[in-house]
C-alpha positions as CSV (number, residue, x, y, z in Angstrom):
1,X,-52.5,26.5,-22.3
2,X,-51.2,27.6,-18.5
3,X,-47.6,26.1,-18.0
4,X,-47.6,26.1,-14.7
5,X,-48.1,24.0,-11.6
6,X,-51.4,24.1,-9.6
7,X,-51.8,24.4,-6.2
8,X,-52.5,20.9,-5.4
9,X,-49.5,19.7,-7.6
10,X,-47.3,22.1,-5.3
11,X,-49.0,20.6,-2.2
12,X,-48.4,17.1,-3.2
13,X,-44.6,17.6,-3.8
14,X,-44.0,19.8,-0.7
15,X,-46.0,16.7,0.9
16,X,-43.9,13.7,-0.5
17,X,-40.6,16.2,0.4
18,X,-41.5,16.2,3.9
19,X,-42.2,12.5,4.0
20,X,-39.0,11.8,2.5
21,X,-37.0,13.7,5.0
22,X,-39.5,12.7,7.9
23,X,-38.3,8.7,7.1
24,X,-34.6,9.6,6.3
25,X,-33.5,11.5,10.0
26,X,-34.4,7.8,12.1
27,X,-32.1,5.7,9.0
28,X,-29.5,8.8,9.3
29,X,-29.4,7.9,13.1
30,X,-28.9,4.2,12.3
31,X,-26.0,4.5,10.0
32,X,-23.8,6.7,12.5
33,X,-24.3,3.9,15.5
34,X,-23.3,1.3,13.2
35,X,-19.1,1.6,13.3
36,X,-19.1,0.8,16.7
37,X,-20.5,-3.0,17.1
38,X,-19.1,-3.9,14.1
39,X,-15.4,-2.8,16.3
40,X,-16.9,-4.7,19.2
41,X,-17.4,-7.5,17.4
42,X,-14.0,-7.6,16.0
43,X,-12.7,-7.2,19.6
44,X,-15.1,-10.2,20.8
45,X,-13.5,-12.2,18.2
46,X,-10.0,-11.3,18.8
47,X,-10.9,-12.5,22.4
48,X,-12.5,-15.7,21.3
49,X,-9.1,-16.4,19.5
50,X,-7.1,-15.8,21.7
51,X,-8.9,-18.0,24.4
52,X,-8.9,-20.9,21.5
53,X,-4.9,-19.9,21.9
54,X,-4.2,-20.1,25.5
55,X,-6.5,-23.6,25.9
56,X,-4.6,-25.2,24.0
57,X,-1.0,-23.3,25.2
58,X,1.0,-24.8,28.3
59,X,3.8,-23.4,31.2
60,X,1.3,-20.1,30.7
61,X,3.3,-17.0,32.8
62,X,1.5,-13.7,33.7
63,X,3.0,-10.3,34.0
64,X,1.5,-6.8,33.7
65,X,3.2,-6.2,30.9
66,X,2.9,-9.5,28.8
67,X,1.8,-13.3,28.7
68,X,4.6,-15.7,28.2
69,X,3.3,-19.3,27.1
70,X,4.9,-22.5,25.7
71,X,2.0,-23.4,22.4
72,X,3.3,-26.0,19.1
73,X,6.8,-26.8,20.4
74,X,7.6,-22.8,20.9
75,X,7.6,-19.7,23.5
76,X,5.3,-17.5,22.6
77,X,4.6,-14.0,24.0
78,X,1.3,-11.9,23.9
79,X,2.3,-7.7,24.9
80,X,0.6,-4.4,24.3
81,X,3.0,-2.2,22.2
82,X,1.6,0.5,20.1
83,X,-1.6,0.7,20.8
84,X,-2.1,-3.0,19.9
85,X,-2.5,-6.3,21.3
86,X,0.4,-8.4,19.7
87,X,1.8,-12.0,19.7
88,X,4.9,-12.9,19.1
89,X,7.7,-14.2,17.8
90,X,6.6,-12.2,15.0
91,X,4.0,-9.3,15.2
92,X,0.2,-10.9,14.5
93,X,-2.4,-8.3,16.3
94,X,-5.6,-9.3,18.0
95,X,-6.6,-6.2,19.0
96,X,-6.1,-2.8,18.1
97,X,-6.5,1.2,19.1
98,X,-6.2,-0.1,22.5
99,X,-5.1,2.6,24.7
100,X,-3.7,0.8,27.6
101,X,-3.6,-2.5,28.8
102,X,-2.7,-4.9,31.4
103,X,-2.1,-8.4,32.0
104,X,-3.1,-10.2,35.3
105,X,-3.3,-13.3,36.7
106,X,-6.3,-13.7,39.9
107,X,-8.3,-16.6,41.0
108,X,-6.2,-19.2,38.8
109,X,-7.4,-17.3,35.6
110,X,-5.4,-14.8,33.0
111,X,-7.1,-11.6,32.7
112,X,-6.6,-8.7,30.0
113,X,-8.0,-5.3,31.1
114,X,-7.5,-2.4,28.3
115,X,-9.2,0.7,27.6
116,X,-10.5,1.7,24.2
117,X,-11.6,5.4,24.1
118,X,-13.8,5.7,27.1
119,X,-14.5,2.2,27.9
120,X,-12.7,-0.3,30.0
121,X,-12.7,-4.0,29.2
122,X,-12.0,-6.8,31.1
123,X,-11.8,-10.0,30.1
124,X,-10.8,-13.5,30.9
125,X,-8.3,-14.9,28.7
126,X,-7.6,-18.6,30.5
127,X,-8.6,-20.8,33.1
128,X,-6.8,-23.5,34.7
């Protein structure tokens, strides 16, 4: 009895080998484009949160460098420092790897504009 594999066995694997590989490059695509929504979704959240913050905040104050506001009866104070977003008293982060940012206050609305990587973001924070 021959122990070996016939030519249309051979065909078949070399076959189901390429079909494999054929389906897995597209899902290999996939997989390295998911990290970044899932950040941007964090950051969109961090956002919604802190606009949930600053509605409900009074005696709101904008500098370039921070956002003073008076919220439950104390001062509160949001800043960039290390290459986070950060309120305080305390140090709770909203957003983070943020590579610069700045505060500003135009039209009767607080902005924040910070860089991640090569993107900029702007984005309203508060409304009067």
């Amino acid at each position: 009895m021959n122990k070996g594999f016939t030519l249309i066995e051979t065909l078949f694997a070399l076959m189901a080998l390429s079909l494999c590989i054929a389906l897995l490059f597209p899902v290999l695509q996939l997989i390295r484009k998911i990290p970044d929504p899932i950040v941007f979704h964090q950051d969109i959240l961090a956002v919604y949160q802190l606009r949930l913050l600053f509605s409900q905040s009074r005696d709101i104050s904008v500098e370039p460098s921070a956002i003073s506001f008076h919220y439950r009866k104390e001062d509160w104070q949001l800043y960039y420092h290390h290459q986070n977003i950060v309120k305080g008293p305390g140090y709770e982060i909203f957003l983070m790897h943020v590579d610069d940012a700045v505060f500003r206050w135009e039209g009767g609305c607080a902005y924040l504009d910070y860089q991640k990587g090569e993107k900029r973001y702007d984005v309203v924070l508060y409304c009067e």
